[in-house]
N, C-alpha and C positions, 0 to 999 in steps of 0.2 A: 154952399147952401146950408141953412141950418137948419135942423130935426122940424118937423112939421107935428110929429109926438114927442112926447115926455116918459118916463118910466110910469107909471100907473096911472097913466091918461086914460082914461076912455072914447069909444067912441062912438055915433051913432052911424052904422049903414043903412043904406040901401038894396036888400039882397035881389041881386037877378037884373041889377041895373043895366042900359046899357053903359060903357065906359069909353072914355077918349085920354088920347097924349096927354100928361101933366097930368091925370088925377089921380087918387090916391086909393089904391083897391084892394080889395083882400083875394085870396089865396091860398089853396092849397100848395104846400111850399112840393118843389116836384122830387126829393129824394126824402125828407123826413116824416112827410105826416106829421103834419101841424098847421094850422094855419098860420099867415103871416099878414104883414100889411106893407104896401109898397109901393112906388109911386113909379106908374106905367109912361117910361122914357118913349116908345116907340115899335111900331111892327113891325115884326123880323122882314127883312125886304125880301129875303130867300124864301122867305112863307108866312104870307098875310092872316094866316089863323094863330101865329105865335105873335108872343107880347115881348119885350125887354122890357124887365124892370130893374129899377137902381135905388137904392137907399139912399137919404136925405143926408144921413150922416155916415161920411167915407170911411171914418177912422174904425166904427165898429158894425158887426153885422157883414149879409152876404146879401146878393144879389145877381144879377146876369151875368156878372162876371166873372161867377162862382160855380152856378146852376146851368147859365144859357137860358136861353128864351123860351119860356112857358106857356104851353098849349092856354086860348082862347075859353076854351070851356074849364079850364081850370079856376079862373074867376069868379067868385061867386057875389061879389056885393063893390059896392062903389060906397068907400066913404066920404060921410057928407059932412059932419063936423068934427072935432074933439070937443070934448069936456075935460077941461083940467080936472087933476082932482084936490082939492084940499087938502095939505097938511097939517093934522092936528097935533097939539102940545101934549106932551105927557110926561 
């Protein structure tokens, strides 16, 4: 699958959304502190309050398979679209 973001993409959330399988949601990342953006594969079957999530692009970046499946209220917004960003000439 290929990246669903770009390097200085932007993008518009939805905070406090509910969210489902296949979409793309932000996050507080569970060891760094920071937020992230990811796209929620599935609920832990061991515990329906955890999320798996996985990166669009394998080659770089972490994800569940990294971290493990991130608590349900860690979620904070369901993103809705991107905005490219323009690159200008200089």
């Amino acid at each position: 699958m290929s990246p669903a973001l770009r390097d200085a993409d932007l993008v518009l959330v939805w905070w406090g959304a509910t969210v489902r399988v296949g979409q793309v949601a932000v996050f507080a990342h569970p060891t760094e502190g920071v937020l992230v953006v990811k796209r929620l594969a599935f609920r832990d079957p061991s515990d329906p309050d955890r999320w798996w999530v996985e990166r669009d692009n394998p080659v770089q970046g972490s994800d569940s398979w990294t971290f493990g499946p991130i608590p349900g209220d860690a979620i904070l917004a369901r993103v809705l679209t991107r905005l490219p960003r323009r690159r200008t000439r200089g």
